[in-house]
N, C-alpha and C positions, 0 to 999 in steps of 0.2 A: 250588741257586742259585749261579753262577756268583760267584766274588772278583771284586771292580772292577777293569776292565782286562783278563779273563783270554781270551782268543782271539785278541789284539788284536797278536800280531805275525805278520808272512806276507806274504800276498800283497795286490795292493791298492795297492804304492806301492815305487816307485823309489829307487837306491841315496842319494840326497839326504833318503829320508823322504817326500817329497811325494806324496801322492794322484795315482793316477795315468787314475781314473775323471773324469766332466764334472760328475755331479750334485753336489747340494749334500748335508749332512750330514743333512739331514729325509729323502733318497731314499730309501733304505735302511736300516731302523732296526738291523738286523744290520749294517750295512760301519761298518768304523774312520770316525770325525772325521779331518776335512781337517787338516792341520797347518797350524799358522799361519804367513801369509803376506801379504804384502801393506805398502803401506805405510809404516803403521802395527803392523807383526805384531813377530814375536818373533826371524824367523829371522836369523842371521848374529851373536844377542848373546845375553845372557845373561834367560833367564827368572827374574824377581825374585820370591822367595816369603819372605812375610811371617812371622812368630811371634814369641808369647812366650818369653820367656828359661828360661822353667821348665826343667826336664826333662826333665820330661812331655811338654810342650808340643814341645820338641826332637825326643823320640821320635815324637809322633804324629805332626809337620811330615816328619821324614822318612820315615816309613812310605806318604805320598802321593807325595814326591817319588822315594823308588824305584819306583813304581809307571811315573809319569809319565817316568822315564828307561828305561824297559823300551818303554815306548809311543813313545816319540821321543827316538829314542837319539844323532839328529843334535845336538838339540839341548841347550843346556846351563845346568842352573838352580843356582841361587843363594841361598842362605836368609840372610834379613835377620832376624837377633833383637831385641827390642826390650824393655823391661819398659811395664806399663800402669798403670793408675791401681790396679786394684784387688791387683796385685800388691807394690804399692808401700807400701798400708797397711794392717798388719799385725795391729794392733790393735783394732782395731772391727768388729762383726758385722757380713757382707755385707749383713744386710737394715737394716743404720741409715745404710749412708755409701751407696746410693742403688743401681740395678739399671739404671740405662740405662748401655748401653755401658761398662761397669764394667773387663770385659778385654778391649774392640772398639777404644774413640775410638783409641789413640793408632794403633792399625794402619790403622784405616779412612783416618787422615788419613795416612799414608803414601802408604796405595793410591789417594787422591784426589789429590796429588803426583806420580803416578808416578813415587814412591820403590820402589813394589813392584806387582808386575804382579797376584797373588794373595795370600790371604790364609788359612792353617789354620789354623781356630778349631776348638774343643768346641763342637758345634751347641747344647749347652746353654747354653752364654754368649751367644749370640744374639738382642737382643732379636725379639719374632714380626712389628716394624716395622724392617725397616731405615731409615738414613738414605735421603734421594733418589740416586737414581743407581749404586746397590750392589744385587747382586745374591747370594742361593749359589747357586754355579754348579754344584756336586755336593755328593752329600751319600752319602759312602764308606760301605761294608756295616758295621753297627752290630755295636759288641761285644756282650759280655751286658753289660745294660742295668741290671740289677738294683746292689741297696744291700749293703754290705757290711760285717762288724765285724769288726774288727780288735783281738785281747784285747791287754792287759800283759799281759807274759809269766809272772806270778805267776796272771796268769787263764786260760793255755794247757788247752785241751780244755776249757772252758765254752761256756754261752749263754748270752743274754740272762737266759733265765728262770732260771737257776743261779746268776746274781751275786747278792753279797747285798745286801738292804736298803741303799737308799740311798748304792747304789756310782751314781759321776758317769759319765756317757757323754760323749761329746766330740762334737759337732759343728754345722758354723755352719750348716747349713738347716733353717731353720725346720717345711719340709716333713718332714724326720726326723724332726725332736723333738715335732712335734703325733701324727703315726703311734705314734709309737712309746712317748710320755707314756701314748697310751691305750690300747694293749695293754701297759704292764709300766710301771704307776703307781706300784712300789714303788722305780722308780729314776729317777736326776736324770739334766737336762741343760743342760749348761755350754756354750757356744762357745768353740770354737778355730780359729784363723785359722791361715796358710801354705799352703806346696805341699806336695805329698802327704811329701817327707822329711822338713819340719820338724814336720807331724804328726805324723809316725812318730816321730818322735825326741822329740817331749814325752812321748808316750804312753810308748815306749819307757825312756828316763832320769829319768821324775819319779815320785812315787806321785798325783797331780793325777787321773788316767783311769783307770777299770778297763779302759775301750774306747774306742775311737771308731768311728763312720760312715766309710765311704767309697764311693765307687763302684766296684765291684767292674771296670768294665775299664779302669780308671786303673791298678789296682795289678795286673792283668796286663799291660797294657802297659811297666808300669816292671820287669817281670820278677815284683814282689812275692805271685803266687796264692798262696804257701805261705804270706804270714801271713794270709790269709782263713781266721777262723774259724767263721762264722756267714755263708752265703746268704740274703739276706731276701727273700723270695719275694711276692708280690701279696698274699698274704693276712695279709704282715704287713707290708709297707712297698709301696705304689706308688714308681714311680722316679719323676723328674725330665722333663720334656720335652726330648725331643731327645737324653738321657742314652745313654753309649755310641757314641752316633755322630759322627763328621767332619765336618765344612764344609770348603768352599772358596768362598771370597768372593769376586769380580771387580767389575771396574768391567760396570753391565748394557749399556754402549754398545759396549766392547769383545768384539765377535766372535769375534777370531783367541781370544784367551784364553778365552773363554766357551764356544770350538767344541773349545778342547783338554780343556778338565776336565771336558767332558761323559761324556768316559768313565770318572769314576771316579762315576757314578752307581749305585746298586744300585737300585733298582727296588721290591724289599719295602720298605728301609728309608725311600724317597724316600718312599710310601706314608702309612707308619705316622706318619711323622715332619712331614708335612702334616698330619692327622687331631690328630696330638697340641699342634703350633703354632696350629691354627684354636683348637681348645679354649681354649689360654692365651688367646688376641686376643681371643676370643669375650668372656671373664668378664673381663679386662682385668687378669691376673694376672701375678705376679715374684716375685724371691723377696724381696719383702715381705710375701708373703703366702701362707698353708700351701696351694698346688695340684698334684695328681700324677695320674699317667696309667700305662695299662697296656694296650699295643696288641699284637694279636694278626692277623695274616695269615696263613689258610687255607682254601686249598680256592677261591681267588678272592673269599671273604669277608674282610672287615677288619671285628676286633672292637678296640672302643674302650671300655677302663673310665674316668669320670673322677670326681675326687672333691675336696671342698675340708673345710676345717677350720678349726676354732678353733686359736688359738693353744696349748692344753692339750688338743686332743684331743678335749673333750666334746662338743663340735658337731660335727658333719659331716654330710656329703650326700655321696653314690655311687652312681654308677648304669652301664647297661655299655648301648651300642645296636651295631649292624651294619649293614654297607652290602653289596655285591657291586662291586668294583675290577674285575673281569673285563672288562675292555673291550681288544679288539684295535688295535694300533698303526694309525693312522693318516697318510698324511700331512698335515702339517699348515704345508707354507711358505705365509708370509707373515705378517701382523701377529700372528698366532694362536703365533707364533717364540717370540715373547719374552712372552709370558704369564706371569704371576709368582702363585704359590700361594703365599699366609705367605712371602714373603721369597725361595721358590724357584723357580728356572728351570729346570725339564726337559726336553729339548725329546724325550729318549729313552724318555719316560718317555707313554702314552697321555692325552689332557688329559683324555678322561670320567675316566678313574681318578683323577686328580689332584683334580678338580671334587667324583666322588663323594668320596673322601677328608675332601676341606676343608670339604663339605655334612655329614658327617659330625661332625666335632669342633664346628662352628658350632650343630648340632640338638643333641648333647647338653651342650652348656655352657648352649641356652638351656630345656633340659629341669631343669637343677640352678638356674639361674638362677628358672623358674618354680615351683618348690620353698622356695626363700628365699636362695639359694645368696651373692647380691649383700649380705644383710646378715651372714652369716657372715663374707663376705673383709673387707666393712665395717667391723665391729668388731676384725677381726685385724689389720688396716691400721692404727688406732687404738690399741690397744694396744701394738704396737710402736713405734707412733710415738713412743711417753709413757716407753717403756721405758729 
């Protein structure tokens, strides 16, 4: 599976960058995207790209943006940092100070300003509804997807199952700590808030954590693999929707921009990453509420686990269905362009595939749903709410 972008410099366009074919970007699902022009486009100024102040966030933003200056090397982009609501407070569990556009609003209102042209999110901060008029417009090849623990260093070369008795875990998703409550009951779980360094640094300078959760390709992206001391694998923590993987947001009206980030799509992940976003829409899920997923692409089949829980683990439903994504590229100009799956725009991407995908996490949400699945998230919604 090709990296996003990677073919993508040669031949096809003149010493300015410009396409130098007549067709449009649907003709040829193999030729490079037209560079933006027009207008309304990008050429002759600066391409404005959105993010969080994080890091992290820094890192990932520009891990797209060298991508997209290897792809269009005429042109010249610009990172606008910004802090968001949910970065701003500190203190209270993501799941009580509220899940809609939590680390989105303050960018999205940029990029509705054309203050910023795009925008690099964590597809898992994503609500599976965008506002009106937003689109992602790629959705970059996913890291490893999986959960990760991170010991004190007093706990270096343990596991989970090796700490002792009523050693505290650290972490603020819910969806960890119902997983993970009911495979290893002998130990607690507290929230903690920040970015991935101030995590690291409670855990690290306090005796408060044996461990904490994290996403295991947050902390290789930050450089951090070496303190991954435990892999949590499906069979003992489902990740997160979306987890691992990139966004890029655009406004869905804008073209020029929506015709350039189309090439940092990856195709498995665009995939998996519909199939896992229907599911959430489907059950009407956030992280208010304990829901996770575990997608597999192979052989042309896409395998979907999805499962929800009690607050403490003792409730749950899981179950795993398949579909066949095999479907060959088509062209597909005209209204059928801008089609949008759970919030994304692929236009490189086959729409049966897309369709089968999103048919997919939609049948088994309503497979867990006709199980009881609705009063499980019901009362974990409640409970937290009272918490």
């Amino acid at each position: 599976m090709a990296e996003p972008g990677a073919g993508a410099a040669g031949g096809g366009r003149d010493r300015a960058g410009n396409g130098t074919g007549s067709g449009g970007a649907g003709d040829d699902p193999g030729a490079d995207p037209p560079l933006p022009r027009g207008e309304n486009g990008v050429e002759g100024r600066a391409v404005r790209v959105g993010t969080r102040r994080s890091q992290l966030a820094r890192i990932q933003t520009d891990s797209v943006v060298t991508i997209l200056r290897e792809l269009y090397p005429d042109l010249h982009f610009e990172i606008v940092a910004m802090s968001t609501t949910g970065d701003k407070i500190l203190d209270t569990a993501l799941s009580k100070i509220g899940e809609k556009s939590l680390f989105t609003k303050e960018l999205e209102n940029a990029l509705e300003k054309n203050e910023v042209d795009l925008v690099v999110h964590s597809l898992k901060d994503l609500p599976t509804s965008l506002p009106p008029g937003f689109t992602i417009g790629a959705v970059c090849k996913r890291e490893n997807p999986l959960d990760a623990v991170v010991f004190h260093p007093k706990n270096c070369g343990k596991t989970l199952s090796l700490l002792p008795e009523k050693s505290v875990i650290g972490t603020s998703s819910l969806r960890r700590a119902a997983q993970l409550k009911k495979k290893f009951p002998q130990l607690q779980f507290r929230d903690i808030r920040g970015n991935l360094n101030t995590r690291l640094k409670k855990l690290d300078e306090k005796e408060d954590f044996s461990a904490i959760i994290l996403a295991a390709a947050g902390l290789k992206r930050m450089g951090w693999e070496h303190r991954i001391g435990q892999l949590l694998g499906p069979e003992d923590c489902l990740y997160a929707v979306g987890q691992g993987a990139l966004a890029v947001e655009v406004r869905a009206k804008d073209q020029e921009i929506l015709n350039m980030v189309s090439a940092l799509h990856d195709t498995d992940t665009v995939l998996c990453c519909i199939a896992e976003r229907a599911f959430m829409k489907r059950l009407e899920g956030g992280c208010s509420v304990p829901v996770a997923v575990s997608t597999l692409l192979k052989d042309g089949q896409l395998y979907l686990t999805g499962a929800v829980y009690s607050l403490d683990g003792s409730d749950s439903l899981k179950e795993t269905m398949q579909t066949s994504v095999n479907y060959p590229h088509q062209n597909e100009d005209g209204p059928n362009d801008d089609v949008q799956h759970v919030g994304i725009t692929a236009k490189s991407v086959p729409n049966q595939a897309q369709e089968a995908a999103e048919n997919l996490g939609v049948e088994l949400a309503n497979l867990l749903l006709s199980k009881g699945a609705k009063h499980i998230l019901s009362v974990a919604r409640q409970l937290n709410d009272t918490r």
